[in-house]
C-alpha positions as YAML, in Angstrom:
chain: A
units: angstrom
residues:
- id: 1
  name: UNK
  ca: [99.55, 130.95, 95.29]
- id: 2
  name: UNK
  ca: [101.46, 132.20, 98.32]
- id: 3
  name: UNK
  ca: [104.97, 130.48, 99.64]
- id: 4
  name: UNK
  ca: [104.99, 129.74, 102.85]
- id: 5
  name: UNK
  ca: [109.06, 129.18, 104.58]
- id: 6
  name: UNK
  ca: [108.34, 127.53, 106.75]
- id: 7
  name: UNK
  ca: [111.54, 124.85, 107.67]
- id: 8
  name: UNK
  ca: [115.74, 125.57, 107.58]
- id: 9
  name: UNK
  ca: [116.69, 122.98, 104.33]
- id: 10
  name: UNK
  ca: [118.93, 121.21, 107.36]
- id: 11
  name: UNK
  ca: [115.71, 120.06, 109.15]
- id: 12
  name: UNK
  ca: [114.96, 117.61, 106.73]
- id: 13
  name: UNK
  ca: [117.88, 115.60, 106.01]
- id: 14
  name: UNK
  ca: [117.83, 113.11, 103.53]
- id: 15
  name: UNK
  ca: [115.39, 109.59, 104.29]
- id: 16
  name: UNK
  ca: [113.18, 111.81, 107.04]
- id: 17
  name: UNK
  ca: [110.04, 112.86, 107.12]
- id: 18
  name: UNK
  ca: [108.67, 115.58, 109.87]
- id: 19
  name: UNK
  ca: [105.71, 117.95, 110.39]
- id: 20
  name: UNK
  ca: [105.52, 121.60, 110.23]
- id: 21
  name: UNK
  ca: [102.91, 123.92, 109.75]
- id: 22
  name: UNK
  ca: [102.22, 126.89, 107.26]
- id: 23
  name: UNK
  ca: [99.42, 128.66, 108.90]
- id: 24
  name: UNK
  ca: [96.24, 126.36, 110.42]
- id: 25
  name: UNK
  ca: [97.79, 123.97, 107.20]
- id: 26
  name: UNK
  ca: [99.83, 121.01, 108.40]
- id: 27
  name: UNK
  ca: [102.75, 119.88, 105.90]
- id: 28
  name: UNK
  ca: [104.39, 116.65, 106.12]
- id: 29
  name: UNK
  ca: [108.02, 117.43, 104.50]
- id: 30
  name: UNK
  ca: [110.59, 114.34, 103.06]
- id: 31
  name: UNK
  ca: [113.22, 114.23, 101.44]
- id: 32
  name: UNK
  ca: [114.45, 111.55, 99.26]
- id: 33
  name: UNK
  ca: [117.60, 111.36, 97.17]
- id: 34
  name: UNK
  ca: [118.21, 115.24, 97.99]
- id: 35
  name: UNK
  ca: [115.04, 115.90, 96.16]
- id: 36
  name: UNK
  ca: [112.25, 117.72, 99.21]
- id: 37
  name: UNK
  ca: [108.56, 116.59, 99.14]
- id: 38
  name: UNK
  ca: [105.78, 118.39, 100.80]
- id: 39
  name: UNK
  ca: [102.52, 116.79, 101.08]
- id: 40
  name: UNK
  ca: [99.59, 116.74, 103.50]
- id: 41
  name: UNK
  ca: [100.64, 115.28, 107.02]
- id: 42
  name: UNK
  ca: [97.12, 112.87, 107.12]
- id: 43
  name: UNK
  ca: [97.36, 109.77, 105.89]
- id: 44
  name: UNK
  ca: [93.76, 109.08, 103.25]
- id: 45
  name: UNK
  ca: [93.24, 105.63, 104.83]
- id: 46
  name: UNK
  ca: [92.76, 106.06, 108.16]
- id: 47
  name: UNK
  ca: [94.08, 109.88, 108.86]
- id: 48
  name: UNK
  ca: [97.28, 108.62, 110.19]
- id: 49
  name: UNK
  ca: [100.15, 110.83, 110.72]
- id: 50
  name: UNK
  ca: [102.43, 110.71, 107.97]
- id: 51
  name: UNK
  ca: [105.25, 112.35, 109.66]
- id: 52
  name: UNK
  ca: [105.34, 108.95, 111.27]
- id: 53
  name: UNK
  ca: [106.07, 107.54, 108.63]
- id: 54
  name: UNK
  ca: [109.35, 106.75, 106.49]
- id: 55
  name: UNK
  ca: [110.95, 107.31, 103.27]
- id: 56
  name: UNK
  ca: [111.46, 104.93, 100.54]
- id: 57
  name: UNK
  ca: [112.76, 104.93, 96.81]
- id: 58
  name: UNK
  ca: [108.83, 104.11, 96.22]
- id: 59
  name: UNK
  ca: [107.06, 106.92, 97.95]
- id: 60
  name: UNK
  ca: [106.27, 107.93, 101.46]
- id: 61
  name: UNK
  ca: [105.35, 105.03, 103.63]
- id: 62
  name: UNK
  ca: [102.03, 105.53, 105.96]
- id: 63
  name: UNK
  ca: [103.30, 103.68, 109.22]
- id: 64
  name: UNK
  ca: [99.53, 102.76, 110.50]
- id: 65
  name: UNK
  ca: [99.08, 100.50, 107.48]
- id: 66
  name: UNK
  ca: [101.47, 100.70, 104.66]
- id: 67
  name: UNK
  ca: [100.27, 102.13, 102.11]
- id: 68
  name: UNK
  ca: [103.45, 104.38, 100.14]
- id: 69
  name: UNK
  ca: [102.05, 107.35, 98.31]
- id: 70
  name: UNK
  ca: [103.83, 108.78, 95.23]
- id: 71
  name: UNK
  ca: [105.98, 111.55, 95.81]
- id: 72
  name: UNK
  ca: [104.91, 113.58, 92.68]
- id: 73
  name: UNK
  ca: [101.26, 112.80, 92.01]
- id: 74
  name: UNK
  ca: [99.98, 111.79, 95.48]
- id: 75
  name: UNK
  ca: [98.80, 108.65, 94.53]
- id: 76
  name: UNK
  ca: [98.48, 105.67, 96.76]
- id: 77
  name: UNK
  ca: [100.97, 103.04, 95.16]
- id: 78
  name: UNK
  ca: [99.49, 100.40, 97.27]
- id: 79
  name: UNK
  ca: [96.59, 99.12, 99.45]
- id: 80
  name: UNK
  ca: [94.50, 99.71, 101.82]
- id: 81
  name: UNK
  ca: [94.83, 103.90, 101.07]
- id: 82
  name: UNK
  ca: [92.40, 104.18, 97.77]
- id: 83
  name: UNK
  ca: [92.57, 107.78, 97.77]
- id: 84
  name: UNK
  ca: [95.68, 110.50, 97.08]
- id: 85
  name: UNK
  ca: [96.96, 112.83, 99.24]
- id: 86
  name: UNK
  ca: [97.71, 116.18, 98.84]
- id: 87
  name: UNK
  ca: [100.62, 117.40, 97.26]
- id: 88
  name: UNK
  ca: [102.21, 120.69, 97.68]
- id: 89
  name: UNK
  ca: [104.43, 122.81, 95.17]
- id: 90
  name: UNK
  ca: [107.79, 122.81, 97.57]
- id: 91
  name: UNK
  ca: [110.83, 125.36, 96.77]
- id: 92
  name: UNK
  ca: [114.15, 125.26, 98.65]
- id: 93
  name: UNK
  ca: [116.48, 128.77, 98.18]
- id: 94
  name: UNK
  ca: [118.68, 130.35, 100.48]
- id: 95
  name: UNK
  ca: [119.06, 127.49, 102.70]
- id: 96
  name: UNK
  ca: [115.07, 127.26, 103.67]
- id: 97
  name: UNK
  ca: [112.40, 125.44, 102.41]
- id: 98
  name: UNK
  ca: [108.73, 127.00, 100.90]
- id: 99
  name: UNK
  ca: [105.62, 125.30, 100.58]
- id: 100
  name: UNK
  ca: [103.28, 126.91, 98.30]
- id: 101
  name: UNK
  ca: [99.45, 126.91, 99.92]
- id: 102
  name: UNK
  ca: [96.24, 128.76, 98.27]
- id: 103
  name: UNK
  ca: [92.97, 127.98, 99.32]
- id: 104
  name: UNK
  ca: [92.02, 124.96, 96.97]
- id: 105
  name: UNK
  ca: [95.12, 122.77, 98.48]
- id: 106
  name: UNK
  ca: [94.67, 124.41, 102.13]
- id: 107
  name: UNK
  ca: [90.94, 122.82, 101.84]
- id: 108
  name: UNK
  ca: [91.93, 119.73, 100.56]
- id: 109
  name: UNK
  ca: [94.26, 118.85, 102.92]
- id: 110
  name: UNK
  ca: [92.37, 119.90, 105.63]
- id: 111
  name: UNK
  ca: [89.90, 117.43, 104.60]
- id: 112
  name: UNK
  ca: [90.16, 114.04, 106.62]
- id: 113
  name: UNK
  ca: [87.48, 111.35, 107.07]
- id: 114
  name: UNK
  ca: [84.34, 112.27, 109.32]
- id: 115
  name: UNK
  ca: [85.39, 112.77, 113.21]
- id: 116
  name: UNK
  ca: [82.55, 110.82, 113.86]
- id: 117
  name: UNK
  ca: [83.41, 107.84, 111.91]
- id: 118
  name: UNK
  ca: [85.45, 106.30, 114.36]
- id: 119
  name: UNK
  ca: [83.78, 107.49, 117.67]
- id: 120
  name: UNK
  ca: [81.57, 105.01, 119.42]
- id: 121
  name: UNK
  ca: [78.16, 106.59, 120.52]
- id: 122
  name: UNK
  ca: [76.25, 105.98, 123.82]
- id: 123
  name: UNK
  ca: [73.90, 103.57, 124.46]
...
């Protein structure tokens, strides 16, 4: 697994949430109670944004929705997501913070429901 810096620790103060990339791999970053979170930036409900979204003591809050996601494991804590994001092994030293990607997590999170699925078609 390769670590990616890829955000100054003073970016992501504590209670926000932002987006930043590591590569074609976008990372939504958090921190809550000093403690720094990286996870995919696509909510699994309806591939909203999570950077939009807030910070609680619960989890990360989807802001399309609601659904809060579990900081450690991923998993959605409550409806309508049904399925976990990604979570990324996160490092902060020196004043920066490193997300570690290999090609199993960079897959997963690039993985987001069916472009089509939401498109209406001709006709």
């Amino acid at each position: 697994m390769e670590f990616h810096k890829i955000a100054r620790s003073g970016q992501i103060p504590d209670g926000v949430v932002r987006r930043f990339f590591a590569g074609d791999v976008e990372v939504a970053l958090s921190r809550q109670d000093g403690e720094i979170h990286a996870t995919s930036n696509y909510c699994s409900h309806l591939d909203c944004l999570l950077s939009s979204g807030k910070v609680t003591d619960e989890g990360l809050l989807c802001s399309c929705h609601g659904s809060v996601f579990d900081y450690a494991s991923g998993e959605p804590l409550c409806p309508p997501a049904t399925r976990p994001i990604v979570i990324f092994p996160v490092r902060e030293e020196d004043g920066h913070i490193h997300v570690g990607i290999d090609e199993e997590l960079a897959a997963a999170a690039a993985k987001r429901r069916a472009s089509g699925a939401r498109r209406l078609t001709p006709g």
